[in-house]
C-alpha positions as CSV (number, residue, x, y, z in Angstrom):
1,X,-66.0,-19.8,-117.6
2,X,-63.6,-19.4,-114.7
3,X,-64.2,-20.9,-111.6
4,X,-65.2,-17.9,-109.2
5,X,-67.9,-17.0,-112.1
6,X,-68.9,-20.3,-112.0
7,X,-69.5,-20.3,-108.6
8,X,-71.4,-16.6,-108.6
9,X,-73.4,-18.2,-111.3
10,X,-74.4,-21.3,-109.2
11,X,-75.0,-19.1,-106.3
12,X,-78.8,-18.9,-106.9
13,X,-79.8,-22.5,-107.6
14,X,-78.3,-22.8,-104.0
15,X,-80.4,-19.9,-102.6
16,X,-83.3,-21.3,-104.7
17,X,-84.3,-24.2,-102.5
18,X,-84.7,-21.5,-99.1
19,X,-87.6,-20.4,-101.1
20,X,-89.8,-22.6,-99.7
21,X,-88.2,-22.8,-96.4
22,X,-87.4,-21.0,-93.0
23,X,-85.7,-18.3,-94.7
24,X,-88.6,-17.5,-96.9
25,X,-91.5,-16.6,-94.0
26,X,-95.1,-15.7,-94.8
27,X,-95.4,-15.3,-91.0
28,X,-94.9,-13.6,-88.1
29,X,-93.8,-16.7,-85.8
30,X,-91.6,-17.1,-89.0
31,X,-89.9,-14.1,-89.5
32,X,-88.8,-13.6,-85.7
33,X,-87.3,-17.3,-85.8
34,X,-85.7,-16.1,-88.8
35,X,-84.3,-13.1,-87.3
36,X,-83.2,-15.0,-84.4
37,X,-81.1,-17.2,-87.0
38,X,-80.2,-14.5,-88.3
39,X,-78.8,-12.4,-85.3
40,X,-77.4,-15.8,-83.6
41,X,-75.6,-16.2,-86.8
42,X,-73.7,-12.8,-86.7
43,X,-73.3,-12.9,-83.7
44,X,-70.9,-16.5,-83.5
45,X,-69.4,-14.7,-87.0
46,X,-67.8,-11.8,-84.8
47,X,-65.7,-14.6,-83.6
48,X,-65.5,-17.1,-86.3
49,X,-64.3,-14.7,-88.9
50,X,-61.5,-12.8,-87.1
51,X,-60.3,-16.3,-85.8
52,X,-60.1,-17.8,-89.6
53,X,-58.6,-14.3,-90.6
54,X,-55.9,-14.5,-87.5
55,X,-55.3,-18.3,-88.2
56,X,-53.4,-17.3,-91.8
57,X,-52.0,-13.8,-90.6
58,X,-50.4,-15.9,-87.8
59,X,-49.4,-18.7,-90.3
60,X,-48.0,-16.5,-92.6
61,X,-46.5,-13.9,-89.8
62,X,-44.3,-16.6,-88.3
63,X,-43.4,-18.2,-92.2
64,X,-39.6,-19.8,-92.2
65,X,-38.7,-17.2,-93.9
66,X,-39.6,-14.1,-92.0
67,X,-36.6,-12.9,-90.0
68,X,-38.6,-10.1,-88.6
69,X,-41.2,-12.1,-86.6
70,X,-39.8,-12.5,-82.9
71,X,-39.7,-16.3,-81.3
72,X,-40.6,-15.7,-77.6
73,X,-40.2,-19.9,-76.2
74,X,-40.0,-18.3,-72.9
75,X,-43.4,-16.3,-73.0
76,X,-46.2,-17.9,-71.6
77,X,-48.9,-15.4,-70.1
78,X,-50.2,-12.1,-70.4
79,X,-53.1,-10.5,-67.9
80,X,-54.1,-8.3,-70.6
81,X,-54.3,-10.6,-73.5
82,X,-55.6,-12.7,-71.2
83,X,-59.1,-10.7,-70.7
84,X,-59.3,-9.7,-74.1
85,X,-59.2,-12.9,-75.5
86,X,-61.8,-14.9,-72.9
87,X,-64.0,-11.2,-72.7
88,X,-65.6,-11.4,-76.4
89,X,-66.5,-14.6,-76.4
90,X,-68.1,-14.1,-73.0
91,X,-70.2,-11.3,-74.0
92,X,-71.2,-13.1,-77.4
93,X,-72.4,-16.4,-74.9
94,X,-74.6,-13.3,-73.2
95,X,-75.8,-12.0,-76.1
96,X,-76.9,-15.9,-77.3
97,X,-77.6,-16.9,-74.3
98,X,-80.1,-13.6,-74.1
99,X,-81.6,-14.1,-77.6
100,X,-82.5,-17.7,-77.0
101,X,-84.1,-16.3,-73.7
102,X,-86.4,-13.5,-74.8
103,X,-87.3,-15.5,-78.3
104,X,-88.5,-18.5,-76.4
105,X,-90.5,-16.4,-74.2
106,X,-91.9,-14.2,-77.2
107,X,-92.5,-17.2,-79.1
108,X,-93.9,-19.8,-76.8
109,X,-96.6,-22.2,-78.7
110,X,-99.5,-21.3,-76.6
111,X,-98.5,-17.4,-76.5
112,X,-101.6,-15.4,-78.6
113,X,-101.0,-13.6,-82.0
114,X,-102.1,-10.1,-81.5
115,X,-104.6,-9.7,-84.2
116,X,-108.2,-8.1,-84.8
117,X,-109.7,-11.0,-85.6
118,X,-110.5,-14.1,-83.5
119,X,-108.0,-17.4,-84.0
120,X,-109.6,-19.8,-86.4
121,X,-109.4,-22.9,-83.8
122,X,-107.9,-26.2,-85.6
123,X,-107.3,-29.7,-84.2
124,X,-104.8,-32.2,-85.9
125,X,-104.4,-35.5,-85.6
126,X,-101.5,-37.6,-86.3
127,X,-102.4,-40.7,-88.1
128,X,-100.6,-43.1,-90.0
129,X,-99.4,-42.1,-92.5
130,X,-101.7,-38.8,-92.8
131,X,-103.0,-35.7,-91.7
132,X,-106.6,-35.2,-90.2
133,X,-107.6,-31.7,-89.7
134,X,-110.6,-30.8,-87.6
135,X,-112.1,-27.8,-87.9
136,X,-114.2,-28.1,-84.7
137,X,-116.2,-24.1,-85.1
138,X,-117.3,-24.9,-88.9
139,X,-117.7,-29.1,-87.9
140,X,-116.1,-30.2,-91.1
141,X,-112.6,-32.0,-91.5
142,X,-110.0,-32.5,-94.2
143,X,-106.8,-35.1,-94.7
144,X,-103.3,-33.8,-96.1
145,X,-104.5,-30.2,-97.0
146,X,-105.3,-27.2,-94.4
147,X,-107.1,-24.4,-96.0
148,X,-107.1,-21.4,-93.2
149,X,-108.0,-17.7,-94.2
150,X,-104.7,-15.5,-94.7
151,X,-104.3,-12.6,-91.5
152,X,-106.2,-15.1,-88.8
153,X,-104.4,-16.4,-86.8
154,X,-104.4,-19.8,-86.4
155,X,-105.1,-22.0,-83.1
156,X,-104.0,-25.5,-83.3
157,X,-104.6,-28.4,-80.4
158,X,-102.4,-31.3,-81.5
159,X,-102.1,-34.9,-81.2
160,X,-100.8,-38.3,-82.3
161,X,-103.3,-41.6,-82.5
162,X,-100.1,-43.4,-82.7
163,X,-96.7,-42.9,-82.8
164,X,-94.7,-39.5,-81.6
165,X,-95.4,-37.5,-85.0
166,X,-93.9,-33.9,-85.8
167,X,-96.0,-31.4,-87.3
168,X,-94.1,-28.4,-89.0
169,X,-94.6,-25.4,-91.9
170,X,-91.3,-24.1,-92.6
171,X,-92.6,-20.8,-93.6
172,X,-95.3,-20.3,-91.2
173,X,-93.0,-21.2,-87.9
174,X,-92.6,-23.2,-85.1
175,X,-92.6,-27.3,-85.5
176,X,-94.4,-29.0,-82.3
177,X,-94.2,-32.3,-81.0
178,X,-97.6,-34.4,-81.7
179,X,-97.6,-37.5,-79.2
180,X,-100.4,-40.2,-78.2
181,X,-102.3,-39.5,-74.9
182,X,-101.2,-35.9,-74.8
183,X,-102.6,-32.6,-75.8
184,X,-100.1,-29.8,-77.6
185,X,-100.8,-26.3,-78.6
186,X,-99.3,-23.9,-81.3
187,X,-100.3,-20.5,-83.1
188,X,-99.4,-19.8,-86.4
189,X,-100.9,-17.1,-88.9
190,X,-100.2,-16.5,-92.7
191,X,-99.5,-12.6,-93.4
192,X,-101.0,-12.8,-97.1
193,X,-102.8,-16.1,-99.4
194,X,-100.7,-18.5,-100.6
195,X,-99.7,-22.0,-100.5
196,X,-97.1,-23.7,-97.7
197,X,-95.9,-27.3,-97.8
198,X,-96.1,-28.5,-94.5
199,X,-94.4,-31.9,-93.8
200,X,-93.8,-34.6,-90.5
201,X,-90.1,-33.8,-89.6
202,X,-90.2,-37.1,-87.1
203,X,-89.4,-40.1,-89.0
204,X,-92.6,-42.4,-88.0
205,X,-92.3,-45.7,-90.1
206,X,-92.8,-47.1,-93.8
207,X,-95.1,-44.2,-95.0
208,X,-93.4,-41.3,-93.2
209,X,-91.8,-40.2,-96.0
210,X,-95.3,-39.6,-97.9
211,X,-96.6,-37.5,-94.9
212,X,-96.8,-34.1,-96.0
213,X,-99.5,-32.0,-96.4
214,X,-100.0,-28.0,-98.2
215,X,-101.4,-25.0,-96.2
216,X,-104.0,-23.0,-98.2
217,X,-104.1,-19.8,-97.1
218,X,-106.8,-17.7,-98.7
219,X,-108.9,-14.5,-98.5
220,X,-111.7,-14.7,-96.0
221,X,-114.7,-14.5,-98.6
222,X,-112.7,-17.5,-100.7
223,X,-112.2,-19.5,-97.2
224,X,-116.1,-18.9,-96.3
225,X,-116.9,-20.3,-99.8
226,X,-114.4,-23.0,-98.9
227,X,-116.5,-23.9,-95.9
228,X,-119.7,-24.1,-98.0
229,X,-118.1,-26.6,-100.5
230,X,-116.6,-28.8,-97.6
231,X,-119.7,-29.2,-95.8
232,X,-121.3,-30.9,-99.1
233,X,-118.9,-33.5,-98.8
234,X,-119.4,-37.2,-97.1
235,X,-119.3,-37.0,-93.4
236,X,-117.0,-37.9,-91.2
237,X,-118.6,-41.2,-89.6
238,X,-116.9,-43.9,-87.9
239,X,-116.6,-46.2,-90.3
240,X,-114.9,-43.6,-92.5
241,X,-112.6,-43.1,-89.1
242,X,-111.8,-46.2,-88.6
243,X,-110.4,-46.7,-92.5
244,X,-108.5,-44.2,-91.8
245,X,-106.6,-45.1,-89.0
246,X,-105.3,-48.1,-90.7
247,X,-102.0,-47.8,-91.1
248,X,-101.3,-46.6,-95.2
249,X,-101.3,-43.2,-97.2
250,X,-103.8,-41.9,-99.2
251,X,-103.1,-40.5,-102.7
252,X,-104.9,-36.9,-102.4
253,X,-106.9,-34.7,-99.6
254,X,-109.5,-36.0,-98.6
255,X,-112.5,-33.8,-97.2
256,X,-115.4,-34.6,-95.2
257,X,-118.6,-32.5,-94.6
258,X,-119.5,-33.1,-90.9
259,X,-117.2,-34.8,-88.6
260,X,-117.7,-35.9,-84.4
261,X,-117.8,-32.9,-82.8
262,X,-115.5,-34.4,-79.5
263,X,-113.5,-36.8,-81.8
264,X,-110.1,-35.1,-81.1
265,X,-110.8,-35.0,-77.5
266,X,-111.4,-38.9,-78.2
267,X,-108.4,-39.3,-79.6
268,X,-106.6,-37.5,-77.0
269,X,-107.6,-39.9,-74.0
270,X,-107.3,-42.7,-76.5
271,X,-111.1,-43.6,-76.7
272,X,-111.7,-43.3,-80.6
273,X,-112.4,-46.1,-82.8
274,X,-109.9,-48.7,-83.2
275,X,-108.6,-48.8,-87.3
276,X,-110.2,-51.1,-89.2
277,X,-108.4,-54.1,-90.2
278,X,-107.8,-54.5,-93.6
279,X,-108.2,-57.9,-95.5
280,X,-105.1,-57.5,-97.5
281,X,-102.7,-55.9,-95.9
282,X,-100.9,-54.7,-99.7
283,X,-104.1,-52.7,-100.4
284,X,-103.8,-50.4,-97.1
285,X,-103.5,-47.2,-99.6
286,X,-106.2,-48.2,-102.1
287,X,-109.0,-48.7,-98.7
288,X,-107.6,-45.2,-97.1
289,X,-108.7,-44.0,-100.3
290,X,-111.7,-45.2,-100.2
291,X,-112.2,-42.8,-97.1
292,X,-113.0,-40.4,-98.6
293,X,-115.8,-41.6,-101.4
């Protein structure tokens, strides 16, 4: 196989990893950062391109061996050349410069999804190495897997009980800082079910790499049915708290049938209960674990 067929060929296995990624959204935060990419990107190729293309026709122009092209060591400026040259670049700067404007207007965190529903309200808190979500209208709580109902749109209040964390979906949008002490904000929505890998893109120690978690979207009778199930799990007590705010990961989701109804707000002015200290500090997985029996 010849080399450009081979590199058609190959062309898809490269494409094949965006599936899960920015450039495959299941949102609409999503698809306008996408189309910001996308427009930012054309726009710096207006200039890219015709500089790579002018780079060889200029190379190849002025070759050793072309008698026809003129040598001008005497010429140094020209008004006109001048404003064409330093104009496109300008008015590509302004048309960035604009984009960036508007999109970080239109997509501020805290800025409402229009929608016909009400937001399903969600609190996250950064642990480590884990992911509690609090689902503070239905009072139950999950670890490493968010189950929301596809077409709501999603309010999220975010923190860290330690370190500065990053919580991100790739195909659902925006990634927002999660930080001790402090209180962030971010709407999100999935356009149809399905399920998102959502992952910590702020390296935050030993286990960071292990901090990910999936986005369940579902239909709303499957997510009401959801609700049902979760609140005939354990409950959320302290002690359960406690174990897992030790430092370790845990090998599935966890779930949990009630949970403190101001525990994020807790954790926010750093008033929850402290993690429990484990006895052997090689078996921090195996007690997270344990959380959730």
């Amino acid at each position: 196989m010849s080399a450009p067929r081979r590199w058609f060929a190959a062309a898809p296995l490269a494409l094949a990893g965006c599936s899960a990624g920015v450039l495959d959204p299941q949102g609409p935060v999503a698809r306008a950062e996408k189309q910001i990419l996308f427009d930012s990107l054309g726009a710096m190729l207006l200039i890219v391109v015709p500089v790579m293309l002018a780079t060889v026709a200029f190379a190849w122009w002025f070759r050793a061996g072309n008698r026809r092209a003129r040598y001008r060591p005497d010429w140094d400026y020209s008004g006109k050349l001048e404003l064409l040259i330093w104009s496109v670049p300008a008015m590509i700067v302004l048309f960035l410069g604009g984009t960036g404007w508007v999109g970080a207007h239109l997509l501020d965190p805290r800025r409402p999804i229009p929608a016909k529903v009400a937001p399903l309200e969600v609190q996250v808190v950064a642990l480590d190495w884990k992911w509690l979500f609090l689902y503070p209208e239905q009072r139950v709580a999950t670890v490493n897997r968010l189950v929301v109902p596809a077409g709501t749109p999603i309010h999220f209040r975010l923190t860290s009980a330690t370190v500065m964390n990053s919580f991100f979906v790739p195909q659902l949008g925006s990634q927002i800082y999660a930080m001790a002490g402090m209180e962030a904000q971010l709407r999100l929505a999935a356009d149809r079910p399905g399920r998102y890998p959502g992952i910590a893109a702020h390296y935050s120690g030993k286990g960071f790499s292990d901090m990910t978690f999936t986005v369940d979207a579902l239909p709303a009778a499957q997510f009401t049915a959801w609700v049902a199930q979760a609140r005939a799990a354990p409950p959320l007590d302290e002690a359960r708290y406690r174990q897992l705010a030790r430092r370790g990961t845990v090998a599935q989701p966890l779930m949990f049938g009630t949970a403190p109804p101001r525990l994020f707000d807790a954790v926010v002015v750093q008033r929850a209960p402290a993690a429990e200290r484990p006895r052997d500090a090689s078996n921090q997985g195996e007690a997270d674990a344990e959380a959730g029996k």
